[in-house]
C-alpha positions as CSV (number, residue, x, y, z in Angstrom):
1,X,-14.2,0.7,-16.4
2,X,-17.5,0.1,-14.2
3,X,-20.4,2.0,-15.3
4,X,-20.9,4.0,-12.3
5,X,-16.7,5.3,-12.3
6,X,-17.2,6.5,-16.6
7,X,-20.2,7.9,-15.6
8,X,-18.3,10.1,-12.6
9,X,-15.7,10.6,-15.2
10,X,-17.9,12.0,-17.8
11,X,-19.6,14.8,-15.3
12,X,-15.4,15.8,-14.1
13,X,-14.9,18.8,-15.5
14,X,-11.7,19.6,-17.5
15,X,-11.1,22.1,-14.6
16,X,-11.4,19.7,-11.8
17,X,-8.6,17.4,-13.9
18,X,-6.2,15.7,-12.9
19,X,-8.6,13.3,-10.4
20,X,-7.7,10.7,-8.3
21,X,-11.4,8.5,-8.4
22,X,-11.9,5.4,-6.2
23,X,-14.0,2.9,-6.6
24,X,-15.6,1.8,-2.5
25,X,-17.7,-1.0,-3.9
26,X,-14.7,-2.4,-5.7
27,X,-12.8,-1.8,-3.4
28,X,-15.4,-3.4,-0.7
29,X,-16.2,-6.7,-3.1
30,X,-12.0,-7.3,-2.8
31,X,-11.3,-6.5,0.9
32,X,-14.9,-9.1,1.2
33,X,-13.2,-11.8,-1.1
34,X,-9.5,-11.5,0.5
35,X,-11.1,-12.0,4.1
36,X,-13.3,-14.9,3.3
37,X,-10.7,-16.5,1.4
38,X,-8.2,-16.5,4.9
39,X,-8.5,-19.7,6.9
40,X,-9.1,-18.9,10.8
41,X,-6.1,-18.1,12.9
42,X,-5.4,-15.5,10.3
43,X,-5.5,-11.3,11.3
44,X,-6.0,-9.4,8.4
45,X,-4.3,-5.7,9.4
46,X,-4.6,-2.8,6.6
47,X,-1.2,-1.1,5.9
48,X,-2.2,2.4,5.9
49,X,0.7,3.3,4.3
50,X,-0.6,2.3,0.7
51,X,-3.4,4.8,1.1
52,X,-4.5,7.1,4.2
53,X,-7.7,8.4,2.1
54,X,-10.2,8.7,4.4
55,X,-12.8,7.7,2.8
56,X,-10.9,4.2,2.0
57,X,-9.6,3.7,5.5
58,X,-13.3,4.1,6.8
59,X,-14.6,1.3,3.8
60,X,-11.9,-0.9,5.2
61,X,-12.3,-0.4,9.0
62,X,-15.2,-3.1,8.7
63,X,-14.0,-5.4,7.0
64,X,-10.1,-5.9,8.6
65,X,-9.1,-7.0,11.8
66,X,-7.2,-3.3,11.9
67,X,-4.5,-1.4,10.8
68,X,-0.7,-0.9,10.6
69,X,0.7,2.8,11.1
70,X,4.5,3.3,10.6
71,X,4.3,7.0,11.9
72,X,3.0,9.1,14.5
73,X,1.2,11.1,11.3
74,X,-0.3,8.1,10.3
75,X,-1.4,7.2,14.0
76,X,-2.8,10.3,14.5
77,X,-4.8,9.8,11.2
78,X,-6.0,6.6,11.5
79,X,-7.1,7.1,15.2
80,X,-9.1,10.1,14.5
81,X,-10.9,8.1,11.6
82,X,-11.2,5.2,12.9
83,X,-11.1,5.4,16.8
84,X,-12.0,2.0,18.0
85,X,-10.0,0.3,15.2
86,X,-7.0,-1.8,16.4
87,X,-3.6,-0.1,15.7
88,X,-0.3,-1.6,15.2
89,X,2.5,0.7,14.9
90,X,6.1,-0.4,13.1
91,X,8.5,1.0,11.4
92,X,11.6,2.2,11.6
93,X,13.4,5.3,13.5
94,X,10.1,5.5,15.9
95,X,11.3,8.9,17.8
96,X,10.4,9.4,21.8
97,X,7.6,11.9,20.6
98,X,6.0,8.8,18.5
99,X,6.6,6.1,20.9
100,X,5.0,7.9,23.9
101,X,2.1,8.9,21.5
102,X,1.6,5.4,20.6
103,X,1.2,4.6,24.4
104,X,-1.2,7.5,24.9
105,X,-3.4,6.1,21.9
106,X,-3.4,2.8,23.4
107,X,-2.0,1.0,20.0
108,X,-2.5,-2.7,20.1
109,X,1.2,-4.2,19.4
110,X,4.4,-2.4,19.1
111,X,6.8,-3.5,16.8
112,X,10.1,-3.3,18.2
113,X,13.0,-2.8,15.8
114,X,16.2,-3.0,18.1
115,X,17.3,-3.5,21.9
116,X,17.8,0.2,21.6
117,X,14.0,0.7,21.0
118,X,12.9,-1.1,23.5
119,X,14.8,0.0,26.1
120,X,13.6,3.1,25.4
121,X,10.1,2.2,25.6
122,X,10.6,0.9,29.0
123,X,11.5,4.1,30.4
124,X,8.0,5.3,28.6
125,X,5.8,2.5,29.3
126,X,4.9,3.9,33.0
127,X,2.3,2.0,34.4
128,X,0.5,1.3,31.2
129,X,1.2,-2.8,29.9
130,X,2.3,-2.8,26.3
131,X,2.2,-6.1,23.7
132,X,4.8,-6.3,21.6
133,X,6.3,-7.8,18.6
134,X,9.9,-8.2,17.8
135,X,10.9,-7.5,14.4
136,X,13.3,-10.6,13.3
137,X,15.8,-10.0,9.9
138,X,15.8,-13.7,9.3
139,X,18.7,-14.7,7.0
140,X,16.7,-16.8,4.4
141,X,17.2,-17.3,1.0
142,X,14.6,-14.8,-0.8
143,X,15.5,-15.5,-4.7
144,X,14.5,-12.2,-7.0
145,X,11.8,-10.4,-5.3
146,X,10.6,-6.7,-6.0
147,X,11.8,-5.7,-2.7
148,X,14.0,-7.1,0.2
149,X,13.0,-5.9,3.6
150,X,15.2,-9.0,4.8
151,X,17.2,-12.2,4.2
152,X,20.7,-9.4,3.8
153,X,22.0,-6.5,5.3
154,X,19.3,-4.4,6.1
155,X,17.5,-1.2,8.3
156,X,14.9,-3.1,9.3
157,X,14.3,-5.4,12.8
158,X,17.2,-7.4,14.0
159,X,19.4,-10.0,13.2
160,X,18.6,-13.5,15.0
161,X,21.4,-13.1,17.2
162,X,20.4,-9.5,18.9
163,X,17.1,-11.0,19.9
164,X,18.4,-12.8,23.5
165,X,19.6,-9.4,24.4
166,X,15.4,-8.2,23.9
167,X,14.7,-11.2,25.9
168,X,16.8,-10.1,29.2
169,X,15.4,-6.3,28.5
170,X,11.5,-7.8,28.6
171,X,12.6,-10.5,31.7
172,X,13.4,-7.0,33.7
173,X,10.3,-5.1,32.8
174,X,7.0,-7.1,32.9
175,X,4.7,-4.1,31.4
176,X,6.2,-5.0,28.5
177,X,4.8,-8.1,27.3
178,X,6.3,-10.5,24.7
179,X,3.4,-11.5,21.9
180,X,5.3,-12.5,19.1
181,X,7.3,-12.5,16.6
182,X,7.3,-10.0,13.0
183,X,9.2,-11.2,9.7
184,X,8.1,-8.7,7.2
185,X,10.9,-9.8,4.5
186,X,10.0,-9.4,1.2
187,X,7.5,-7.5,-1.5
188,X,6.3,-8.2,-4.5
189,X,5.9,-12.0,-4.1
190,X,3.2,-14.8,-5.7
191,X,0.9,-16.7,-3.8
192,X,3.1,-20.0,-3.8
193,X,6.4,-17.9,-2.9
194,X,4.5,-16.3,0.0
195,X,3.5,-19.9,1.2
196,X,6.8,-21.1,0.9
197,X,8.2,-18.2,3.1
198,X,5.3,-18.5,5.4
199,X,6.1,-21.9,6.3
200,X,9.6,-21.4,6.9
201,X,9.5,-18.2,9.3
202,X,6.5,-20.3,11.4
203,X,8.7,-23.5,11.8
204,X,12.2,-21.4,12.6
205,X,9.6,-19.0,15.0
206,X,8.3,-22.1,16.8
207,X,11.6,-23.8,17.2
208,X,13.4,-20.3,18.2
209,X,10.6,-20.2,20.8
210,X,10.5,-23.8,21.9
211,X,14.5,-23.2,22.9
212,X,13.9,-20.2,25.2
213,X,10.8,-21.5,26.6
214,X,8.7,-19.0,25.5
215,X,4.7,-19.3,24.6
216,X,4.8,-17.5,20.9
217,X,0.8,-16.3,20.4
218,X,1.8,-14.9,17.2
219,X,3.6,-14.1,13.9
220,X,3.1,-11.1,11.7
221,X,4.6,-11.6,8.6
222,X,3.8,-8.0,7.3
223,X,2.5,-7.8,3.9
224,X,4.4,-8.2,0.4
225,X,1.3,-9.8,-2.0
226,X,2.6,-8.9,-5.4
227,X,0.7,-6.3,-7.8
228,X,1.4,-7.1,-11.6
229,X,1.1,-3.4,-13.3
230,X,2.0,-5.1,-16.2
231,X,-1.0,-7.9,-16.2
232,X,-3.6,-5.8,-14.3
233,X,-5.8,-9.0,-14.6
234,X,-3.4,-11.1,-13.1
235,X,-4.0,-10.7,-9.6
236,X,-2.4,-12.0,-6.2
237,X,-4.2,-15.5,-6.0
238,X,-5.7,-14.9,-2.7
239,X,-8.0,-18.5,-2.3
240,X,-4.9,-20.4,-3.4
241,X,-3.1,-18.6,-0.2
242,X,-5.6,-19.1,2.4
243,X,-6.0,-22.9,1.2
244,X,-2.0,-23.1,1.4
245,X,-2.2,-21.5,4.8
246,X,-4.7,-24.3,6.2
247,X,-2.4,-26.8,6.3
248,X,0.9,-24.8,7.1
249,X,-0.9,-23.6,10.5
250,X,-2.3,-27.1,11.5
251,X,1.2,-28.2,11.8
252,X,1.3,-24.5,14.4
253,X,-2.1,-25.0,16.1
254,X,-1.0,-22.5,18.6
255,X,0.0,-19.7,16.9
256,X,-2.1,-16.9,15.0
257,X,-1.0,-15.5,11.9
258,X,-1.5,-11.5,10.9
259,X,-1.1,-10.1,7.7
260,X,-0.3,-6.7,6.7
261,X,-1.2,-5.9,3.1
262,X,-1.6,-2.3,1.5
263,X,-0.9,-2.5,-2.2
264,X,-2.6,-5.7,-3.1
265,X,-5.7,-4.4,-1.4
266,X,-6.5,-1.1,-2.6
267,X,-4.2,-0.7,-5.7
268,X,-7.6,-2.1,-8.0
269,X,-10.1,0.4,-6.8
270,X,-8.1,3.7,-8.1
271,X,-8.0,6.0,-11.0
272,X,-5.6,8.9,-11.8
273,X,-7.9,10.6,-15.1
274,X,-6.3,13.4,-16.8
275,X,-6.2,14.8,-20.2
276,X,-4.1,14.7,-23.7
277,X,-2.9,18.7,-23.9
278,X,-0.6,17.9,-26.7
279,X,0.6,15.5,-28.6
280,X,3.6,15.7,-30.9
281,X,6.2,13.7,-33.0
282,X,10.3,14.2,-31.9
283,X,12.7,12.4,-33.7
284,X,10.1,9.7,-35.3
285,X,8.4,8.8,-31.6
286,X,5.0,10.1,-30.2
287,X,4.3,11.5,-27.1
288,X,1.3,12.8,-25.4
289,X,1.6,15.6,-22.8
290,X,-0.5,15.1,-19.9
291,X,-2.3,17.2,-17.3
292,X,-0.3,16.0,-14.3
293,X,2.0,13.6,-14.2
294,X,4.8,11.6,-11.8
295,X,4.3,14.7,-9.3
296,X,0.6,13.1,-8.9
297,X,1.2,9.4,-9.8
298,X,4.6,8.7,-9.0
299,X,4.4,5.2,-9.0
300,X,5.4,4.1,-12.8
301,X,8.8,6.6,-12.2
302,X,9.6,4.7,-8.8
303,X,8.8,0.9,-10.0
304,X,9.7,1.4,-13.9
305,X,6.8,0.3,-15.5
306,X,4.2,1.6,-17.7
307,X,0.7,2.2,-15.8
308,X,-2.0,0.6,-17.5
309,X,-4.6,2.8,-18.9
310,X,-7.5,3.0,-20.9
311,X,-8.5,6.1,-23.1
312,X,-12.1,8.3,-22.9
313,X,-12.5,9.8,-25.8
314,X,-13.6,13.1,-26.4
315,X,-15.2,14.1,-29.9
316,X,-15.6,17.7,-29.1
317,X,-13.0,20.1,-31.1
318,X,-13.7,23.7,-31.1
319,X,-10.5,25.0,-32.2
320,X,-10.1,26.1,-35.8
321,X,-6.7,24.1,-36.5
322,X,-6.7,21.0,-36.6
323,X,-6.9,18.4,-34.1
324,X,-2.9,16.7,-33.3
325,X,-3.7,13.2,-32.6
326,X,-1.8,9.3,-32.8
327,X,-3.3,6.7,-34.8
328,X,-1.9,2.9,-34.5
329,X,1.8,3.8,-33.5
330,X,3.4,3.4,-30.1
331,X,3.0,6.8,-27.6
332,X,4.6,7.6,-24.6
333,X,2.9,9.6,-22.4
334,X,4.3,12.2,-20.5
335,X,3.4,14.9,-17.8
336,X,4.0,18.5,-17.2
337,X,7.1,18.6,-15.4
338,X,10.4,19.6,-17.0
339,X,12.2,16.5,-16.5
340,X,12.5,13.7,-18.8
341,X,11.5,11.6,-15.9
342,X,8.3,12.1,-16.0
343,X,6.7,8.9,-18.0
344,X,3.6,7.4,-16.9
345,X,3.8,4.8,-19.6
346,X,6.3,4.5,-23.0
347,X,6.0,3.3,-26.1
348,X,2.4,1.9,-25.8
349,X,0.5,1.2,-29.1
350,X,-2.4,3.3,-28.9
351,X,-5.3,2.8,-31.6
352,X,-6.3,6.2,-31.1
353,X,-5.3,9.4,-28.9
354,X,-6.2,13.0,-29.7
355,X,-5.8,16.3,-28.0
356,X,-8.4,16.7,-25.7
357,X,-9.5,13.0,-25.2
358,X,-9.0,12.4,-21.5
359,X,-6.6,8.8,-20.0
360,X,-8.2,6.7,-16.9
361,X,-5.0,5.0,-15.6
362,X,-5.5,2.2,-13.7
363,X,-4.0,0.3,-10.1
364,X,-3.9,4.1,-8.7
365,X,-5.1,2.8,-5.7
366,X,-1.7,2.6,-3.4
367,X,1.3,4.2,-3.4
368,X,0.2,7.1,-5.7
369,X,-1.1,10.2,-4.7
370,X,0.2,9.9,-1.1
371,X,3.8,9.2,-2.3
372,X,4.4,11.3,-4.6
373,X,6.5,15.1,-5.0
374,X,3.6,17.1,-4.6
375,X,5.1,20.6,-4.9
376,X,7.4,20.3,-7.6
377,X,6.5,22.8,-10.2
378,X,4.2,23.9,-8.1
379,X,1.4,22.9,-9.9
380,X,-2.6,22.0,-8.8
381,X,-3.4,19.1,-6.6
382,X,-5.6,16.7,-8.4
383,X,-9.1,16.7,-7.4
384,X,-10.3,13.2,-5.3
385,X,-14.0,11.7,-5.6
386,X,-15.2,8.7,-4.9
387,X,-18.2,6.4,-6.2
388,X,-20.2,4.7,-3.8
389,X,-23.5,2.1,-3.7
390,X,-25.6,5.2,-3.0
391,X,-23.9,8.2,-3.9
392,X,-20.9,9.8,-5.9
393,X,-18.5,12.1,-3.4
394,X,-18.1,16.0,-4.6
395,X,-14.6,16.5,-5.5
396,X,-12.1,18.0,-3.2
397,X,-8.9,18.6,-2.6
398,X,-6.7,16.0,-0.9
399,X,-5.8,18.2,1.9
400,X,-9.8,19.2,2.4
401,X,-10.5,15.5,2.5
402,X,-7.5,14.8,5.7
403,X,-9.3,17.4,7.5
């Protein structure tokens, strides 16, 4: 861990555990490194969804060409943080409330997900002029990926097929106007598999628009840069993307590429830090009960991995027993919750973890906190701070911090 995040750590107080802690100048040096490593022609759009935290969506507003909502919540958020930020709002199910909310706010492109949708946005749009993006299920070959938004049956956009029928809806209704194109199909994908898709949605987008005439401005092929939990080091290779891209959009000189990434930019600037309340020995294995737990960090119980962590220890034992601990044998560690379910990690060889000694876990930066069963059990919110080039946050709760 930096300096600046153990030294945070250290001044948390065992009350104020668990704590979410994010690291802005991290997370600032990556968002810096991912933009300068894109090629021109290339819109870098944050996906809100991996992490609303105010505090991050204001580090990121100046450094991304804007952000993706996928809810009228999330609009609502984002606009009120970042007002003159560029919105583009997806996403499934959008309800009349949402869409005619989205009009009001004046989002930048709506991504359409059926001839249903859009026809009801016509009889919304009013006099207002509205850029949109249809989203295209392309039925490509996608190999073993960590999630298929596309390429089989699936909720999401349209099949190739149902687009003519969006065509004839935008002929009749010129406030709607026809920007592009969005193929969001897969998660969870390297650097050479996201090129490889990448060329094949542009070359099927440009002949699909070459057919009908039409001038395609751009393609958004949503996010899906894969996160290794299990080789934190081994990160999404970001300059080896941006030089693939060069010569994949000279061969498309006219049309601009976005990019809607969540996890692979702000899963490296978070920390969930808890404590060791107990540990004990069942049937020959260790485990080490947690403050917290899945309720807080659900993301090891929904991808079924083992979050990386490191260990703080603590050398302070006032009690007059003495101290449980694990010495060189595999733990797992647990939380609080009465469910066998609740694993952050199993089975990892720990050198040393005692009662008391508090766990930094690592890549809590997306799809944590903000996905996770809050109320089950009932028990306390973590506490969020942040470090910063010129000052550390006070903690607060989550809710405090939305406000």
């Amino acid at each position: 861990m930096r300096s600046a995040l153990l030294d945070l750590v250290a001044r948390i107080t065992d009350d104020d555990l668990p704590a979410y802690v994010y690291d802005l100048p991290g997370l600032r040096e990556h968002v810096h490194a991912i933009r300068a490593a894109l090629p021109e022609r290339v819109e870098l759009l944050y996906a809100a969804k991996a992490n609303s935290d105010p505090r991050i969506l204001r580090t990121l507003a100046g450094h991304v060409d804007g952000f993706e909502v996928a809810s009228g919540g999330e609009l609502s958020h984002v606009r009120g943080l970042t007002p003159d930020a560029p919105i583009a709002f997806g996403g499934p199910g959008k309800t009349q409330t949402e869409l005619t909310h989205a009009l009001d706010a004046g989002v930048e492109r709506l991504h359409i997900e059926s001839e249903h949708e859009l026809r009801l946005v016509t009889t919304l749009v009013g006099d207002r002029i509205v850029d949109a993006l249809l989203r295209v299920n392309l039925p490509v070959d996608l190999g073993q990926v960590a999630l298929a938004m596309g390429g089989q049956p699936t909720p999401f956009g349209m099949d190739t097929a149902q687009l003519d029928g969006c065509l004839a809806v935008i002929a009749a209704e010129p406030r709607v106007r026809l920007r592009g194109l969005h193929l969001h199909l897969a998660s969870g994908l390297t650097a050479p598999a996201q090129l490889a898709l990448v060329d094949e949605i542009l070359t099927w987008a440009e002949d699909w628009a070459h057919e009908r005439g039409i001038d395609l401005a751009e393609v958004n092929i949503g996010g899906g840069m894969g996160v290794d939990y299990a080789r934190p080091h081994r990160m999404f290779d970001w300059p080896a993307f941006g030089a693939g891209l060069r010569p994949i959009l000279a061969r498309h000189p006219h049309i601009t590429l976005r990019i809607e990434p969540g996890r692979s930019v702000t899963a490296y600037c978070g920390w969930y830090i808890t404590q060791v309340l107990d540990i004990k020995v069942s049937r020959g294995q260790a485990f080490a009960v947690l403050r917290g737990g899945t309720h807080h960090l659900r993301t090891p119980a929904a991808k079924q991995h083992d979050q990386p962590f490191e260990v703080i220890p603590d050398d302070v034992w006032l009690r007059p027993w003495g101290r449980p601990g694990a010495h060189n044998v595999p733990v797992t560690l647990v939380g609080q919750l009465c469910t066998p379910k609740d694993v952050l990690a199993r089975r990892v060889m720990v050198k040393r973890l005692r009662v008391g000694d508090r766990v930094a876990f690592a890549m809590a930066g997306a799809y944590a906190w903000n996905i996770s069963h809050h109320e089950f059990l009932m028990h306390p919110h973590p506490t969020f701070h942040h470090v910063d080039d010129v000052e550390v946050s006070v903690p607060g709760t989550y809710a405090h911090q939305m406000s």
